[in-house]
C-alpha positions as CSV (number, residue, x, y, z in Angstrom):
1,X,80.2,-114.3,-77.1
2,X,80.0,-111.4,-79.3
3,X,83.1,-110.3,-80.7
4,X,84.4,-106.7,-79.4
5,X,86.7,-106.4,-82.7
6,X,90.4,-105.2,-83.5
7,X,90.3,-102.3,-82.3
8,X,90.0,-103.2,-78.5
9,X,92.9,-104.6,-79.0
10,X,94.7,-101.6,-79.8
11,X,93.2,-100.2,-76.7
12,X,94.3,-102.7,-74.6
13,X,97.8,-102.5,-75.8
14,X,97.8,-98.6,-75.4
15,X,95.5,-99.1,-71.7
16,X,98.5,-101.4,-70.4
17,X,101.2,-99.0,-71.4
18,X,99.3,-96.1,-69.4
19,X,98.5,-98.7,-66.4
20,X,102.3,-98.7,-66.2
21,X,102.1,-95.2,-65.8
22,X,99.8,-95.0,-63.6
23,X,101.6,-97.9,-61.3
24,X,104.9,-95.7,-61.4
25,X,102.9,-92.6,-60.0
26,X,101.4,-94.4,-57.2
27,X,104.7,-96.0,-56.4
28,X,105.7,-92.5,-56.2
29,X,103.3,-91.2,-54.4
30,X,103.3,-93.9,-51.8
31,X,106.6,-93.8,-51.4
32,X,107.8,-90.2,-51.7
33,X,104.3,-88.5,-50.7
34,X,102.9,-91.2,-47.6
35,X,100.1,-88.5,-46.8
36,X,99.2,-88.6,-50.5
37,X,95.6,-89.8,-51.7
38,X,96.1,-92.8,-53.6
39,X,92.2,-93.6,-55.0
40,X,92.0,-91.4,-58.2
41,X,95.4,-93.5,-59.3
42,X,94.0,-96.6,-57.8
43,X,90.9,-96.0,-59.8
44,X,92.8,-95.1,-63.1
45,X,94.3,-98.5,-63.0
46,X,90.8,-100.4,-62.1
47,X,89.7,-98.8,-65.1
48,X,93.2,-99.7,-67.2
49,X,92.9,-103.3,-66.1
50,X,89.4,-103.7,-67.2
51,X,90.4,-102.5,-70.6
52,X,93.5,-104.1,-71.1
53,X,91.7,-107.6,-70.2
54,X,88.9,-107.1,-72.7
55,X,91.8,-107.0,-75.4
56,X,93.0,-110.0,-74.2
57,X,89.8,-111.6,-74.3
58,X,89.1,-110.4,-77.9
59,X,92.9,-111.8,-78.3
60,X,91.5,-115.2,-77.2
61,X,88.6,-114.9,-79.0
62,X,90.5,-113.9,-82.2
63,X,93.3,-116.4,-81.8
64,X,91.0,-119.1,-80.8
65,X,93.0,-119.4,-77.3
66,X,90.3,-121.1,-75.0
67,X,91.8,-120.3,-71.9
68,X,92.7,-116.6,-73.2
69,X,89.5,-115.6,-72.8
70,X,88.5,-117.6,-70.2
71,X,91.1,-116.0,-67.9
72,X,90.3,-113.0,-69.3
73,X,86.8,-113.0,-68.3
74,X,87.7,-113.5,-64.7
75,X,89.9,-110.8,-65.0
76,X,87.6,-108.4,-66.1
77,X,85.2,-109.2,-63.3
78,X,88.0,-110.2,-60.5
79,X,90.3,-106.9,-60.7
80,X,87.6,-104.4,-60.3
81,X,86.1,-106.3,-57.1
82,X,89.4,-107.0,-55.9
83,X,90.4,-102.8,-56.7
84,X,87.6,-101.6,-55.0
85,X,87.9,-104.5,-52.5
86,X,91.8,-102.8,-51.6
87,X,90.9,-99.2,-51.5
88,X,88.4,-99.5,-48.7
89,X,90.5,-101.5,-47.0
90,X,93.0,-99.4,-47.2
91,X,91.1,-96.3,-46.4
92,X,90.6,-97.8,-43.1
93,X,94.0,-97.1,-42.2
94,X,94.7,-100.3,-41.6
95,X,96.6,-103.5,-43.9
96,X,94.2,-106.6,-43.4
97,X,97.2,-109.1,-43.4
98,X,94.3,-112.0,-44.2
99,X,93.2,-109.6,-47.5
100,X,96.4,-109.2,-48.4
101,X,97.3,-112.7,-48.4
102,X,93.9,-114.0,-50.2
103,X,94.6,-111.5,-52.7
104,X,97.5,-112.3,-53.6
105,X,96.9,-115.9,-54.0
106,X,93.9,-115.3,-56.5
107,X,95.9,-113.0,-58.5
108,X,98.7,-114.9,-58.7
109,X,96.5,-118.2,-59.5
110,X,94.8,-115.6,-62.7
111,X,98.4,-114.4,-63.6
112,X,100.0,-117.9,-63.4
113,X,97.3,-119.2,-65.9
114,X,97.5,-115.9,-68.0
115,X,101.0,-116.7,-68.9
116,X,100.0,-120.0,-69.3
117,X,97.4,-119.2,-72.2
118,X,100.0,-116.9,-73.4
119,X,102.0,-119.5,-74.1
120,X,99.5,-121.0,-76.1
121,X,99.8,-118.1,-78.5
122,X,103.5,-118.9,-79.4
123,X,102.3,-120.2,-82.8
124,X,101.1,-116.6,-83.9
125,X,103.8,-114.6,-81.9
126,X,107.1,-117.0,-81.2
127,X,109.4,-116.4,-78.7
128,X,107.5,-113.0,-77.8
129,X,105.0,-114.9,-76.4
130,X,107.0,-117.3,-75.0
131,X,109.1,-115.2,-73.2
132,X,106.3,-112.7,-71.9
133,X,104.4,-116.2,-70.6
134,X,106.8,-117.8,-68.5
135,X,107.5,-114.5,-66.9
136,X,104.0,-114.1,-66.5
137,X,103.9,-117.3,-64.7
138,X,107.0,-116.9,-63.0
139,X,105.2,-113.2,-61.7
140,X,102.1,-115.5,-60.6
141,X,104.2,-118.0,-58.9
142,X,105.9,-114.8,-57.2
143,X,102.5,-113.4,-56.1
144,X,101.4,-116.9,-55.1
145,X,104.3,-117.6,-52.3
146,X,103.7,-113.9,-50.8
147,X,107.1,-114.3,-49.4
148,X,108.6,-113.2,-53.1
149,X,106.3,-110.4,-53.8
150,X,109.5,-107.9,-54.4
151,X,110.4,-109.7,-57.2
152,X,107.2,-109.9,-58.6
153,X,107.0,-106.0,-58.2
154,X,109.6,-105.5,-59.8
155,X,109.3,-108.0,-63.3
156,X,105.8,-106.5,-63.4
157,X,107.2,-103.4,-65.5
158,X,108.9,-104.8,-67.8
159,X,106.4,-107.6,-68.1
160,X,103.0,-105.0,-68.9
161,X,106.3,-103.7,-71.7
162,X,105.9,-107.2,-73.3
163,X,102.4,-107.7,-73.1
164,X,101.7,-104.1,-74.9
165,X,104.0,-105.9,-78.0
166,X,102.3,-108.4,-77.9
167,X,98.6,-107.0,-78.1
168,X,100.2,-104.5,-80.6
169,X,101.5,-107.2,-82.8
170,X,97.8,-109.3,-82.0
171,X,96.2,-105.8,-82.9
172,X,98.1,-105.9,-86.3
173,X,97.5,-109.4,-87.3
174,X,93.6,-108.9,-86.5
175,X,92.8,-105.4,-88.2
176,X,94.8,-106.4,-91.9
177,X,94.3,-102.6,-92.4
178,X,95.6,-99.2,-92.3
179,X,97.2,-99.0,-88.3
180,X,96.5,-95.4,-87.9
181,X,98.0,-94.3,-84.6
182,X,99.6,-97.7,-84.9
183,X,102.0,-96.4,-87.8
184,X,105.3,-96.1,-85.6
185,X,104.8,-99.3,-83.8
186,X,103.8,-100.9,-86.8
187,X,107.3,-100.2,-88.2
188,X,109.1,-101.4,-85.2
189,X,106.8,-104.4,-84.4
């Protein structure tokens, strides 16, 4: 596979930190604004996911984490289907209970094996890693039994927090060079 270079990762780490704005508006809109239309959000975050997994597969691929970047290829190709998959369902005016469920066993399967890999990196980023893995896993597990997908929602947020450090810090290790944009959290990370 040919390598995407550093500087996906920096847009990964920035892409995941937008997602997380994005996922905050269409909680509000869903929740505060029922009658809103959710797709240009929903599309946003497609778009946000896709990015943010090609830094982790460049992560993988950069850290020589096998199952980083195996993962992460799903994930590239799994949360656009699965996207689009949700908004037409969901424009039917209708919640496919069967959908629902499926979905959130595959995503939960990719997030639980996510962390997993992340673990993997806890030679390069210590506890960091560590931490931001099992509560990846921990998310996966969530999104696996259905039945705890409230707590799931709610670690996400600070969980995407983690993962941006963590691609910020993999984005620093990788480029050895002048940050740019990357100044301030260069100092702080």
């Amino acid at each position: 596979m040919k390598a995407l270079g550093p500087s996906v990762i920096l847009y990964a780490a920035y892409a995941s930190l937008l997602y997380l704005v994005a996922y905050f508006a269409e909680a509000y809109l869903a929740f505060f604004q029922p009658d809103a239309i959710l797709y240009p959000v929903q599309i946003i975050q497609l778009v946000l996911g896709v990015i943010t997994y090609l830094g982790w597969m460049e992560v993988g691929r950069r850290f020589k984490n096998r199952l980083m970047l195996n993962v992460s290829m799903v994930a590239v190709w799994l949360v656009p289907v699965s996207g689009l998959l949700n908004i037409v369902i969901s424009s039917s005016g209708s919640i496919n209970v069967i959908y629902a469920f499926v979905s959130g066993l595959v995503m939960g399967l990719i997030v639980a094996v996510f962390g997993t890999a992340l673990l993997g990196l806890r030679k390069r980023f210590g506890d960091l890693a560590r931490v931001t893995g099992w509560l990846d896993i921990i998310m996966g597990v969530c999104l696996l039994s259905f039945i705890l997908l409230p707590v799931a929602v709610i670690i996400m947020p600070p969980i995407v927090i983690l993962e941006a450090i963590v691609l910020f810090r993999a984005y620093k290790k990788a480029a050895r060079g002048p940050l740019g944009l990357t100044g301030l959290f260069h100092k702080f990370f």
